[in-house]
Phi, psi and omega in degrees: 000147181232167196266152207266330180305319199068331209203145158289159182315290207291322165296340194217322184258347188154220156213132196326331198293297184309353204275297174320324169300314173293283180343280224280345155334270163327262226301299144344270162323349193207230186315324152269016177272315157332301203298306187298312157302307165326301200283292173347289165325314212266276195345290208294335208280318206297343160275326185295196173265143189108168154285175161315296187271029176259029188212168211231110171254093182270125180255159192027089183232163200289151165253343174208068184340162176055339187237078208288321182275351150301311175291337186262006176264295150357296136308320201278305184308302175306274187301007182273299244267314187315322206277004194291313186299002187269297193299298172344271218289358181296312196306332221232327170307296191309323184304329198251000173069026166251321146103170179269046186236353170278320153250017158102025184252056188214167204251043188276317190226056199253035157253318154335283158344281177323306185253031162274265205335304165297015183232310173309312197268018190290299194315305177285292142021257176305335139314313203262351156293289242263332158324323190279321193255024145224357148303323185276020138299317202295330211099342178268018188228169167283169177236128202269138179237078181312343177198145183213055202258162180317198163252024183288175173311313198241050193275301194293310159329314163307307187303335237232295173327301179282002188265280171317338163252027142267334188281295237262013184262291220301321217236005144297296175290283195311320190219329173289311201278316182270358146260015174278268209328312184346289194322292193310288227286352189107341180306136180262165185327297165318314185285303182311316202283334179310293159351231130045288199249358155269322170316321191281335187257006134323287203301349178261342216302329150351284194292006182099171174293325163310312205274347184276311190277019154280324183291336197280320164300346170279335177297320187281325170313295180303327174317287207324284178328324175269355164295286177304333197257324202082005183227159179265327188335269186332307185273350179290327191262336179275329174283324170311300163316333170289331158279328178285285169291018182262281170344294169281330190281351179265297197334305190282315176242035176285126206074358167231006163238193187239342181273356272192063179304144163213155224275000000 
C-alpha cells in the first residue's frame, strides 16, 4: 500500500508555502479553474426557463461549422493545449526527483494497468448510465451530449483522442498529483480523498447536481483504488474507456434507440 505523501514537504518538496503555491497553480491552470467555470454554468442553467433536462450540457462540439479542416486544427490544438498543465506537473514532480513514476503514470506495468482499468470501468460503466438517466428523469440533470461534431473522416478519431486527454488531465491531476501534494502539506487521508472527490464533481457540475454526486462517487472509488494499487495507470486507462464509449457510443446511436436522451 502506498502513502499519498510519498515524501515529507521539507525533505523532498520544498518548503510548504511553496508546496501550496505549486498546488493552487496546477489547479488554477486546469481543474480547478474547470470547477469555477462548471458552478458558473450549473448558475446560468439554473435562470433559465425550464428544468434542467429540458436544457442541453453539450461536449466535443464543432468550432467551425462548415470548414470541416479548420475544425480539425481546432480540436487537435484544444486537446494538445489541455494536456500542458500534465506536462507542469511532470516538471515540478521531476524537479522534487520523482518523476510521474511516483504516482504510477508509467509504461512499468502496463498489462496489469490495463486490465485493472478495464474491469473498473466494465463495473462502473452500467451504473453510471442508469445514475445519469435517472437524475436526469428526476430533473436533476442536463441533458449531456457527448459529441456534437461534423461527420468528417476524423470525427472518431478525435473523439478517442479527447477521451484519453480527459482520463489522463483528470487522474494526473485529481488524483496522482494532488494527493502527492496533499499528503506533503500535511493533510489525513480523509481530508485529501474528500478534496479530491468534490473537485472531481465540481468540475462536472456543468451537467447538474446527478453529474456533481455522480462524479463526486467516482472520485472516492479512484482515491481508494489508487491508495491500494499505488498507481494512476488503472485509472487513467478505465476513465479513457468510459469516455471513449460515451462518446462513440452517442455519436453511432444517438437518435435510433429511444432510451438514449437527446438534446
Amino acid at each position: 500500500m502506498r502513502t499519498d505523501a510519498g515524501a515529507t514537504a521539507g525533505a523532498v518538496g520544498g518548503p510548504r508555502g511553496t508546496l501550496r503555491s505549486e498546488t493552487l497553480i496546477v489547479l488554477a491552470l486546469s481543474l480547478g479553474a474547470s470547477a469555477v467555470s462548471s458552478l458558473i454554468s450549473f448558475v446560468g442553467s439554473l435562470t433559465r426557463p425550464g428544468g434542467l433536462k429540458d436544457q442541453a450540457a453539450t461536449l466535443n462540439g464543432s468550432y467551425a461549422p462548415g470548414r470541416p479542416w479548420l475544425d480539425l486544427a481546432w480540436q487537435l490544438f484544444s486537446i494538445t493545449t489541455a494536456l500542458v498543465p500534465v506536462v507542469l506537473v511532470a516538471h515540478l514532480l521531476l524537479r522534487e526527483g520523482a518523476g510521474l513514476r511516483a504516482i504510477g503514470f508509467d509504461r512499468t506495468r502496463p498489462w496489469p494497468d490495463l486490465g485493472r482499468g478495464t474491469l473498473v470501468a466494465a463495473a462502473i460503466g452500467g451504473a453510471g448510465l442508469a445514475f445519469y438517466l435517472l437524475s436526469r428523469a428526476l430533473g436533476m440533470n442536463l441533458t449531456v451530449v457527448p459529441e456534437s461534431l461534423p461527420g468528417e473522416w476524423w470525427k472518431f478519431p478525435v473523439l478517442i483522442l479527447s477521451a484519453l486527454q480527459n482520463s489522463v488531465v483528470e487522474e494526473v491531476i485529481v488524483v496522482g498529483y494532488l494527493l502527492r501534494r496533499l499528503g506533503q502539506l500535511g493533510w489525513s487521508p480523509m481530508a485529501a480523498l474528500v478534496a479530491s472527490s468534490v473537485l472531481r464533481g465540481s468540475y462536472h457540475l456543468y451537467q447538474g447536481i446527478g453529474g456533481f454526486i455522480g462524479n463526486m462517487v467516482m472520485g472516492v472509488v479512484f482515491v481508494l483504488l489508487y491508495r491500494r494499487w499505488g498507481r494512476v495507470g488503472p485509472l487513467v486507462v478505465a476513465h479513457a474507456l468510459l469516455d471513449i464509449v460515451a462518446f462513440v457510443g452517442y455519436a453511432l446511436l444517438a437518435g435510433k434507440v429511444g432510451w438514449l436522451p437527446t438534446a
